[in-house]
C-alpha positions as CSV (number, residue, x, y, z in Angstrom):
1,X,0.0,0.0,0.0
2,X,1.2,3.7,-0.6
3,X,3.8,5.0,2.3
4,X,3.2,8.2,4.2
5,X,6.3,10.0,4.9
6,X,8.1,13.2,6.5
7,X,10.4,13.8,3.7
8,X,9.9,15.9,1.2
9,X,9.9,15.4,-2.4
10,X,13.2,16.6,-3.8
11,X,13.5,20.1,-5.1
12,X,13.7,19.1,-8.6
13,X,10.4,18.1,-8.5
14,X,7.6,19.4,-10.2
15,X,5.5,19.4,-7.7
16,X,7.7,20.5,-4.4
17,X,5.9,23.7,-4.5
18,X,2.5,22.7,-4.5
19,X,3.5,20.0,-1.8
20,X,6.0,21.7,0.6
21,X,3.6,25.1,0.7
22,X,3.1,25.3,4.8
23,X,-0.1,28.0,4.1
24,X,-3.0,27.3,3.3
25,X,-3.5,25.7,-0.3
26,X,-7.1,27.6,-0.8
27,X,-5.1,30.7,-0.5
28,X,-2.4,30.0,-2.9
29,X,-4.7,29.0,-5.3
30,X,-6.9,31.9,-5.2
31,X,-3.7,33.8,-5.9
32,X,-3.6,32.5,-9.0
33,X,-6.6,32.1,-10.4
34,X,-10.0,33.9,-8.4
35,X,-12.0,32.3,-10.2
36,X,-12.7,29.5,-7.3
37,X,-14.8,27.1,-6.0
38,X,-15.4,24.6,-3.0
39,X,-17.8,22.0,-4.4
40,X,-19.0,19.5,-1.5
41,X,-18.4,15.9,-3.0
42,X,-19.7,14.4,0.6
43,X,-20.0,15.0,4.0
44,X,-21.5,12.9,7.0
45,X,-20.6,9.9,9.1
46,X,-18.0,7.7,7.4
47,X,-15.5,4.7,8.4
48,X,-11.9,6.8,7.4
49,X,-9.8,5.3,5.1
50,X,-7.9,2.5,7.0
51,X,-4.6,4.7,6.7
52,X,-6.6,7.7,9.1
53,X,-7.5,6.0,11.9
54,X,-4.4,6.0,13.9
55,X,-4.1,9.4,13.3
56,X,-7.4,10.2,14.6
57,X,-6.6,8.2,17.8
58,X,-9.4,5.7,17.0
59,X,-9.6,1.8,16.4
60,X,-10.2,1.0,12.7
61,X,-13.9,0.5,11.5
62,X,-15.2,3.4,14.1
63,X,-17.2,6.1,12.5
64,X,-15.7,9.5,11.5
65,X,-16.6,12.8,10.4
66,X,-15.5,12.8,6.6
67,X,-15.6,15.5,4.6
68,X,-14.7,15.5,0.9
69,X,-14.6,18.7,-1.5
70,X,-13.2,19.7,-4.8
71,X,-11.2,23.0,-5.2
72,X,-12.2,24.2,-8.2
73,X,-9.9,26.6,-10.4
74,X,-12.0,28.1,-13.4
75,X,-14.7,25.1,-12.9
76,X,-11.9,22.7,-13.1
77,X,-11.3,20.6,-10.1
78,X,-7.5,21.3,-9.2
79,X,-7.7,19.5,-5.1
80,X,-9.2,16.6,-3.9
81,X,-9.4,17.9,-0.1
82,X,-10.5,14.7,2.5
83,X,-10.8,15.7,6.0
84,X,-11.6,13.3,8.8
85,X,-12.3,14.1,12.8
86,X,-13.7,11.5,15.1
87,X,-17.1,11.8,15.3
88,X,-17.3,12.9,19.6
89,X,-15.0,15.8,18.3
90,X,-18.0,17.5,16.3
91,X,-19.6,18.2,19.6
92,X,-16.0,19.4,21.4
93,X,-13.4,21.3,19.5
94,X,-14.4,20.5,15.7
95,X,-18.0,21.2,16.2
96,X,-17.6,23.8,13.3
97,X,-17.2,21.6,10.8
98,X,-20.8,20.6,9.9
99,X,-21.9,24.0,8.9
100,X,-19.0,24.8,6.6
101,X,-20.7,24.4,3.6
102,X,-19.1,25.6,0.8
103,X,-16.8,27.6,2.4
104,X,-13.2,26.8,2.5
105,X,-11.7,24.5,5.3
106,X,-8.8,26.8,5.5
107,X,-11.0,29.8,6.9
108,X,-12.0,27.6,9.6
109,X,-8.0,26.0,10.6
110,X,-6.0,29.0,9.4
111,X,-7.4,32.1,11.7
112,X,-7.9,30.2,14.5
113,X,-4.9,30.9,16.3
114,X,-6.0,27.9,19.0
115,X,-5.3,25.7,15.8
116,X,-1.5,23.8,15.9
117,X,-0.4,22.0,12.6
118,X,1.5,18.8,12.8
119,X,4.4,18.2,9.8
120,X,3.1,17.3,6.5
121,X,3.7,14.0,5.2
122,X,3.5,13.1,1.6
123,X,2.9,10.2,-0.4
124,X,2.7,9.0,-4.2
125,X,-1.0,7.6,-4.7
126,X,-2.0,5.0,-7.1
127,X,-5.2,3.1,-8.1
128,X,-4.8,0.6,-4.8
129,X,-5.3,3.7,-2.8
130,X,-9.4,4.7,-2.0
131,X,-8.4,8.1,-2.7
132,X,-7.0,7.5,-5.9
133,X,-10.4,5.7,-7.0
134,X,-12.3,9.0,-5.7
135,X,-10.4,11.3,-7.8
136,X,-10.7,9.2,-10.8
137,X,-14.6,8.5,-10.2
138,X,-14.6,12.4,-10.0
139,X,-12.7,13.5,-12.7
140,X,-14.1,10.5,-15.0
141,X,-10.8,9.7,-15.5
142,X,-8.3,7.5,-15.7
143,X,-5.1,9.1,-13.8
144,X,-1.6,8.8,-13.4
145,X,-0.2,8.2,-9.9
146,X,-1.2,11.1,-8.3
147,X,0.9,13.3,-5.5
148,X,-0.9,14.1,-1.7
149,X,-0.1,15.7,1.6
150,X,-1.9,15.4,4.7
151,X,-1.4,16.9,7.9
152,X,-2.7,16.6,11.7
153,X,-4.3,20.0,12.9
154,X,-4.8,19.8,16.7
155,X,-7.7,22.3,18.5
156,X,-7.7,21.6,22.5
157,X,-5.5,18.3,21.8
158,X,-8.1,16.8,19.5
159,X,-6.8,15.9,16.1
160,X,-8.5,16.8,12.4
161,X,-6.7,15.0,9.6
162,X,-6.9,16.8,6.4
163,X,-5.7,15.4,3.2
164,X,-4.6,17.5,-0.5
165,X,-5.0,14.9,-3.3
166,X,-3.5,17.2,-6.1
167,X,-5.1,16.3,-9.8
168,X,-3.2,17.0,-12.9
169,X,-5.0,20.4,-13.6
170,X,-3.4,21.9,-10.8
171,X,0.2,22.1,-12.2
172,X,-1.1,24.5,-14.9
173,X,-1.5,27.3,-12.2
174,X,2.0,27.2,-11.7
């Protein structure tokens, strides 16, 4: 199965920028095109991915709070974003996260100065990997491995993981 890990991708690559930026992705996006758009793929109770739950402090095959969006660039989906909180959080320190709607994660985790961020880890995704399948079911596509980054944010000691699939059309915003 794909590998999380700390290191990251070498500056030759393509795709350091994208995955190495500490800020918020929604931001640096916007920068470069305006035109955008958070389009709610799904939201609601969800068993995470089977690579989330010990991130989340949780056995495996316990219900989450998963949220899935596409960042859109000019109607284009650029992000495949995958957040996941365990579900007791929603009523404690995450409880925001229902009534986001189409708004940005990034509003919610990056002016909350009560909000710590864990190191990113990265990781090459390919069609064994559930979010792999997502983006190509999404996109109607059939990808090439695709680059991620996810990171822990912690509010009151309680973790949110939150997951950047990026999808080939990003790379064009330079």
């Amino acid at each position: 199965m794909n590998r999380w890990k700390r290191l990251a991708p070498p500056h030759s690559d393509p795709w350091r920028p994208w995955l190495a930026w500490r800020g918020s992705l929604t931001w640096r996006i916007r920068a470069r095109e305006p035109d955008f758009r958070v389009r709610i793929v799904r939201q609601g109770p969800r068993i995470p991915n089977d690579d989330e739950c010990r991130q989340l402090g949780q056995p495996a095959h316990r219900v989450a709070f998963v949220r899935e969006v596409l960042l859109l660039a000019k109607g284009e989906p650029v992000v495949l974003a995958h957040s996941s909180a365990a579900w007791r959080d929603l009523a404690g320190p995450w409880r925001g996260l229902r009534g986001l709607g189409t708004r940005p994660l990034a509003e919610a985790l990056f002016t909350d100065p009560r909000v710590r961020r864990d190191p990113l880890e990265f990781v090459r995704l390919d069609r064994r990997h559930p979010l792999w399948r997502q983006a190509a079911a999404l996109t109607g596509r059939d990808l090439p491995v695709l680059r991620a980054r996810r990171s822990r944010f912690l509010k009151r000691g309680r973790p949110l993981l939150v997951t950047e699939v990026f999808l080939p059309a990003l790379v064009r915003l330079g």
